[in-house]
BAVEX-331203 format. One line per field, with one value per residue (C-alpha): residue number from 0; residue in one letter; x, z, y. Coordinates in steps of 0.25 Angstrom, whole numbers, plus 5000, padded with zeros to 4 digits. Example, Ala and Ser with C-alpha at 12.3 -4.5 7.8 and 13.67 -1.06 7.14 Angstrom:
BEGIN
num [0; 1]
residuo [a; s]
u [5049; 5055]
w [5031; 5029]
v [4982; 4996]
***
This chain:
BEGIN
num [0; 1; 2; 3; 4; 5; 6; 7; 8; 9; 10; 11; 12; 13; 14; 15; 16; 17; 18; 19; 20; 21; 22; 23; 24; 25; 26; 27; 28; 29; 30; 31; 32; 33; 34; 35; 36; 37; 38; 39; 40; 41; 42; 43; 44; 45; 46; 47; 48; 49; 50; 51; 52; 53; 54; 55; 56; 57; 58; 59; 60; 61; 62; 63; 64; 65; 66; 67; 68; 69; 70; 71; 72; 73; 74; 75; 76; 77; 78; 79; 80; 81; 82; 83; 84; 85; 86; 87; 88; 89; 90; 91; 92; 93; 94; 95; 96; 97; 98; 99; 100; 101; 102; 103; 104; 105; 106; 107; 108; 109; 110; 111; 112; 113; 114; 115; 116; 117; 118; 119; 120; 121; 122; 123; 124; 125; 126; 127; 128; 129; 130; 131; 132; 133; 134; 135; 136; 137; 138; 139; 140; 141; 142; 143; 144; 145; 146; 147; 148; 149; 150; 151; 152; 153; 154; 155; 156; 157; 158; 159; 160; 161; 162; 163; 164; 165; 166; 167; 168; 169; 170; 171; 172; 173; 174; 175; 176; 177; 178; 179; 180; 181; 182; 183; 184; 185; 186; 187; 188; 189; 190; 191; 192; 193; 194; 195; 196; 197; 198; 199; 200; 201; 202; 203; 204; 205; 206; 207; 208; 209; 210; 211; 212; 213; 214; 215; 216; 217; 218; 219; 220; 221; 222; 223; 224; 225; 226; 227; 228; 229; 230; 231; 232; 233; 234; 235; 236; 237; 238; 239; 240; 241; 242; 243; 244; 245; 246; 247; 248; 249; 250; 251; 252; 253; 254; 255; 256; 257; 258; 259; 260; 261; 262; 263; 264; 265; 266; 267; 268; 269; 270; 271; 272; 273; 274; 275; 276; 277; 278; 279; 280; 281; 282; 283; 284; 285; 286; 287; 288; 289; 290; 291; 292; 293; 294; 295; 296; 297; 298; 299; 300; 301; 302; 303; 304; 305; 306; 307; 308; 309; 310; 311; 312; 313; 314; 315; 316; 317]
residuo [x; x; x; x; x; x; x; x; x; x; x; x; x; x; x; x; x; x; x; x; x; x; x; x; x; x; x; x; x; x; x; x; x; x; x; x; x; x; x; x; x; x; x; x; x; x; x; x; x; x; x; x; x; x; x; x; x; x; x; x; x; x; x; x; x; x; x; x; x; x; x; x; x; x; x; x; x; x; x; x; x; x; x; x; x; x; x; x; x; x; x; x; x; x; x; x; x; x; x; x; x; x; x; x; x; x; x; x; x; x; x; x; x; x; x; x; x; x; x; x; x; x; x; x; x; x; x; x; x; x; x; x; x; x; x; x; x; x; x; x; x; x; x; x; x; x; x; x; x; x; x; x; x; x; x; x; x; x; x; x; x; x; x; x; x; x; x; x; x; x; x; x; x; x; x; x; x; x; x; x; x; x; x; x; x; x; x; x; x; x; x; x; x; x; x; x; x; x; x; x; x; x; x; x; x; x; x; x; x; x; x; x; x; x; x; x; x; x; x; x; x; x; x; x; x; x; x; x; x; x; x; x; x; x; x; x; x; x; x; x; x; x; x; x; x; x; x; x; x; x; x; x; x; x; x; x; x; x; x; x; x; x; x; x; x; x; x; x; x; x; x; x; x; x; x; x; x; x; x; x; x; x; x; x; x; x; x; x; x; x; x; x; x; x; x; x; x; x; x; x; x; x; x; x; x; x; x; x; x; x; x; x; x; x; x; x; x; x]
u [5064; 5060; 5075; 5076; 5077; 5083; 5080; 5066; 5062; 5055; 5041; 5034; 5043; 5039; 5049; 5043; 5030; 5020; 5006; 5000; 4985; 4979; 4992; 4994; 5004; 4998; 5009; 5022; 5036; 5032; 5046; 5044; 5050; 5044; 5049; 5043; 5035; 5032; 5021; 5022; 5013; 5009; 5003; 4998; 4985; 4976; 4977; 4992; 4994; 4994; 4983; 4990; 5004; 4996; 4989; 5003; 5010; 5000; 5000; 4987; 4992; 5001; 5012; 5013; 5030; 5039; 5039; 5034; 5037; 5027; 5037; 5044; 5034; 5033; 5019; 5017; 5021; 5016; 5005; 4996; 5006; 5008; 4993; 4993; 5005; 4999; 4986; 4978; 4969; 4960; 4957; 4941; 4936; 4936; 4932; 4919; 4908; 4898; 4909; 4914; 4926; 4931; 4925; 4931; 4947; 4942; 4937; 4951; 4959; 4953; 4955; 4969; 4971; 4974; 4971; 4961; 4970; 4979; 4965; 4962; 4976; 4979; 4962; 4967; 4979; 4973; 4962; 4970; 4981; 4970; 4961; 4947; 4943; 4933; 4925; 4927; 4913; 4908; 4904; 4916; 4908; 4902; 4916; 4922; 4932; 4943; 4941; 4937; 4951; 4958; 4950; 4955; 4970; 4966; 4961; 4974; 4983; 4977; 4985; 4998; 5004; 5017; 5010; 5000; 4994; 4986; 4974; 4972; 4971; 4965; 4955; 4942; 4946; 4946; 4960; 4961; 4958; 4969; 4980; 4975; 4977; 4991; 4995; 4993; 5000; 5012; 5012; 5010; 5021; 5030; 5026; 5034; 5019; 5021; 5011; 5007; 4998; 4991; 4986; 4983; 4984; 4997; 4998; 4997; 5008; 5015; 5014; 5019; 5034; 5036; 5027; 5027; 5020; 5014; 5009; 5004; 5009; 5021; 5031; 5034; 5039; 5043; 5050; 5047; 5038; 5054; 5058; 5046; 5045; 5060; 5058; 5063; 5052; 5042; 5053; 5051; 5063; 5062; 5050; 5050; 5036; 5029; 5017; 5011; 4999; 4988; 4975; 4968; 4975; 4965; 4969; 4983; 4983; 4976; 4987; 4998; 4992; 4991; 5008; 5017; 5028; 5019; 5019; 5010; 5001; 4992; 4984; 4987; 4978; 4981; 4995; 4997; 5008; 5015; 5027; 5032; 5044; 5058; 5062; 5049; 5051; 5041; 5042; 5037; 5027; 5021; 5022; 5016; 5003; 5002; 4994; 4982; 4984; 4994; 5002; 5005; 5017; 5025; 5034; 5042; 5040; 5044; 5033; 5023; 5019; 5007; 5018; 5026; 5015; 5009; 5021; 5025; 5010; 5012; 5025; 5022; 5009; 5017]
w [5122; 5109; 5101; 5088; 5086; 5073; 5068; 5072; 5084; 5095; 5096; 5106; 5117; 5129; 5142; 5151; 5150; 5160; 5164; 5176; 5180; 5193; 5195; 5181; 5173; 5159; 5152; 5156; 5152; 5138; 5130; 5117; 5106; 5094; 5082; 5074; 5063; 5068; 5068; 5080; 5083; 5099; 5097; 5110; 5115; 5118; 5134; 5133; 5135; 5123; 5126; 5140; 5132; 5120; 5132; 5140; 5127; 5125; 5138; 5142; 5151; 5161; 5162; 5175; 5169; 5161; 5149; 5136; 5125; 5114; 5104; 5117; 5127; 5139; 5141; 5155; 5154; 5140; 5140; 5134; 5123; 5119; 5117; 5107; 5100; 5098; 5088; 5094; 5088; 5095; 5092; 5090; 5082; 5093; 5083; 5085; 5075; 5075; 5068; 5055; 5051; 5050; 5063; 5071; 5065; 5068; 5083; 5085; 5080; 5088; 5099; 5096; 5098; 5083; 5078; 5068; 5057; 5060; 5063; 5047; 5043; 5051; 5048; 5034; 5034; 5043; 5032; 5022; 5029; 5032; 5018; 5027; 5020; 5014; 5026; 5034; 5035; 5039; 5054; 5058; 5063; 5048; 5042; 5041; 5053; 5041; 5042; 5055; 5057; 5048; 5055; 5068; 5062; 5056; 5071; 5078; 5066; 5069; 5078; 5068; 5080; 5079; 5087; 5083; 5092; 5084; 5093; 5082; 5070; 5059; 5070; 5062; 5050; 5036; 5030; 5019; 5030; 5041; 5028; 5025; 5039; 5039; 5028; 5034; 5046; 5037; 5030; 5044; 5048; 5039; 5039; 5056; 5065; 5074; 5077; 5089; 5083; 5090; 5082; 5083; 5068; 5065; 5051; 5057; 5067; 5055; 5049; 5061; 5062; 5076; 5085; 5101; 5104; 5120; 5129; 5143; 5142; 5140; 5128; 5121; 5108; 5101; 5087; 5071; 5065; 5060; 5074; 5081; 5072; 5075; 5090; 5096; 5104; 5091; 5085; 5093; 5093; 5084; 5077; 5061; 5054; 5041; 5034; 5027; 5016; 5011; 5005; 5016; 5027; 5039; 5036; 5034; 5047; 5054; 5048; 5052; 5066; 5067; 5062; 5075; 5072; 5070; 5082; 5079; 5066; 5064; 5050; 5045; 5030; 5021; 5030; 5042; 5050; 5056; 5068; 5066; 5070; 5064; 5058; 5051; 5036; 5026; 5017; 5030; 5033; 5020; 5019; 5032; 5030; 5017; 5023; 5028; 5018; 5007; 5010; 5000; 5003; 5017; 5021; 5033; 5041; 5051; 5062; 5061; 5071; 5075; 5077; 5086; 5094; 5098; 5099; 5110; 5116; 5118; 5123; 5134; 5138; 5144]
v [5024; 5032; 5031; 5026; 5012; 5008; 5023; 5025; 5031; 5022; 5028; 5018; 5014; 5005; 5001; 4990; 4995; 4988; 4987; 4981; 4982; 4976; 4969; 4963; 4965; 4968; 4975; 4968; 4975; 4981; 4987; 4992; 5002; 5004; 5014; 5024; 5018; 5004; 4996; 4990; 4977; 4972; 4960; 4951; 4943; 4952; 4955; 4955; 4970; 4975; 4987; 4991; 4991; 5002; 5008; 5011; 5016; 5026; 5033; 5027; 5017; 5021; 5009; 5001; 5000; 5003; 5015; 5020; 5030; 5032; 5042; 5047; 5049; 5042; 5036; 5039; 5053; 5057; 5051; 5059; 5064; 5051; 5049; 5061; 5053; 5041; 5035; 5024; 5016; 5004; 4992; 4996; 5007; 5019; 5030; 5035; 5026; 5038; 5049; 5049; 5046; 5061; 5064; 5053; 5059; 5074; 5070; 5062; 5074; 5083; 5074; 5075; 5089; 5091; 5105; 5109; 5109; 5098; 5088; 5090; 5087; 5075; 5070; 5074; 5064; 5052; 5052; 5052; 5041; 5030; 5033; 5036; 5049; 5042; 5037; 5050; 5054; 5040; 5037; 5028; 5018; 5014; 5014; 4999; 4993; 4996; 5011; 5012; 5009; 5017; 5028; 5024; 5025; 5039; 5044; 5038; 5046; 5057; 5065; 5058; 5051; 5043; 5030; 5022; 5011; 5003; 4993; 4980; 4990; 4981; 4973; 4969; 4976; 4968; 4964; 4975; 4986; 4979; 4980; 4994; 4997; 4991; 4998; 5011; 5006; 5006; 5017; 5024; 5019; 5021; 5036; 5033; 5030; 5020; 5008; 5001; 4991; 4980; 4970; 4953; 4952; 4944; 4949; 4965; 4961; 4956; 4970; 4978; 4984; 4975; 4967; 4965; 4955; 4954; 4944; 4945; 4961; 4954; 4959; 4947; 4948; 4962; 4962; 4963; 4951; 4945; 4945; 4940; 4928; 4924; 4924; 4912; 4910; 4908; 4896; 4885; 4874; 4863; 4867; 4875; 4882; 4878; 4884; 4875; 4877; 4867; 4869; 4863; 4870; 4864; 4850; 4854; 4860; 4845; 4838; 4846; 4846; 4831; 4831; 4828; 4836; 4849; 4858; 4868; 4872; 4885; 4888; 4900; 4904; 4891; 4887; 4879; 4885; 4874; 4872; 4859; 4851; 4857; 4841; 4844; 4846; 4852; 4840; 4831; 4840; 4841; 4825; 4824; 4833; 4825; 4815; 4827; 4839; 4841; 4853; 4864; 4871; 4870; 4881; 4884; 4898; 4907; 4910; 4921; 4932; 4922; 4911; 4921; 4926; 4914; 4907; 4919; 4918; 4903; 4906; 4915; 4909; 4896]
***
């Protein structure tokens, strides 16, 4: 399960894995392999599985089917190897509020086995990595939610492990901290860490390497962003995209709403994304919201990750 594919080594591999509790099957036939150096997005509704499937990857679950490998160790057997070759950071700030910054990182790395010299060369390196030497002798719980996180990140980097499972990374952070955050990522990344991010954000899942998609514990959809968006599934028969932008957005979306041949419309910013009937061209539509809102420009497009996702969710909700 951990040979190369395409070149790079497959450092988080899953088989069929399964969880069932009291009788119901939360986890439901889970494959995966993901290569060193991805960022690796696992989207779903919340309740779908997606804490049991990180739970069971990290040797703290043990699975009800099926196998893992996180960078060659089996889950079940290894587990608690594996948890000394992995990062985790939650969802929540789970750092202690009442130490400092520096005192959080030396307690980690002591509660990592790390050796005397080695704790101040890898505090050394996190520091420098997520830029936090400044706030180092602040009590965590006064920093902002912005480097609370990148605190979170340094304490899961600690130990250097080659996986990283990431629990909504940039939740109730500003913009300007989420892009920081992402551009660390990145760099981490390409220096061969892996990611295992969880995220509801559609532009993050946008940024990842590959996105898996679950629903009902149930592996739906698996791919890059390209291949996700070309899913037959996500092209209905008979029908073609537009974005269409106007100053006044909201009457623009009332009018296109009130149009027979428009199945579908969703604002999105200063454009209306529209599903209309594929006899439908630009030039009538433009004419035909006329009569309610001029429209400024009328373009045809692909479906986005929010199209493919609820498309899928609808899909397998009937």
């Amino acid at each position: 399960m951990n040979q190369p594919e395409g070149g790079r080594r497959i450092v988080i591999a899953a088989d069929g894995l399964s969880k069932r509790y009291a009788g119901r099957l939360v986890v439901d036939g889970v494959s995966l392999r993901i290569p060193q150096g991805t960022i690796f997005g696992f989207l779903g509704p919340n309740g779908s599985g997606k804490s049991t499937t990180i739970k069971m990857l990290c040797g703290l679950v043990r699975p009800s089917a099926g196998t893992a490998q996180i960078d060659g160790l089996d889950v079940v057997i290894s587990g608690r190897e594996i948890r000394h070759r992995i990062g985790y950071m939650a969802q929540g700030f789970t750092l202690y509020g009442d130490l400092s910054a520096d005192e959080n990182l030396e307690f980690y790395a002591r509660a990592y086995g790390l050796p005397r010299e080695q704790r101040r060369e890898r505090k050394a390196s996190v520091v420098e990595l997520t830029g936090i030497a400044r706030y180092l002798d602040v009590r965590s719980e006064r920093l902002s939610g912005g480097w609370q996180r990148r605190l979170a990140l340094a304490a899961a980097l600690l130990h250097d492990p080659p996986v990283v499972f990431l629990d909504e990374p940039t939740a109730g952070i500003d913009p300007v901290a989420r892009r920081e955050l992402w551009d660390l990522l990145f760099q981490l990344a390409e220096g061969g860490k892996t990611f295992f991010v969880t995220t509801h954000y559609m532009d993050e899942a946008e940024r990842c390497t590959e996105v898996a998609y679950v629903f009902e514990g149930k592996l739906v959809a698996h791919g890059t962003s390209d291949q996700l968006r070309a899913l037959t599934e996500v092209h209905e028969p008979g029908t073609v995209r537009y974005a269409v932008t106007a100053h006044d957005v909201m009457r623009l979306f009332s009018a296109a709403r009130a149009l027979p041949y428009v199945r579908e419309a969703t604002i999105f910013g200063r454009e209306l994304h529209l599903v209309a009937d594929s006899a439908v061209t630009p030039q009538r539509l433009a004419g035909d919201l006329h009569d309610g809102v001029r429209a400024e420009d009328i373009t045809r497009i692909e479906p986005s990750l929010e199209d493919v996702f609820v498309t899928l969710t609808r899909e397998y909700e009937r």
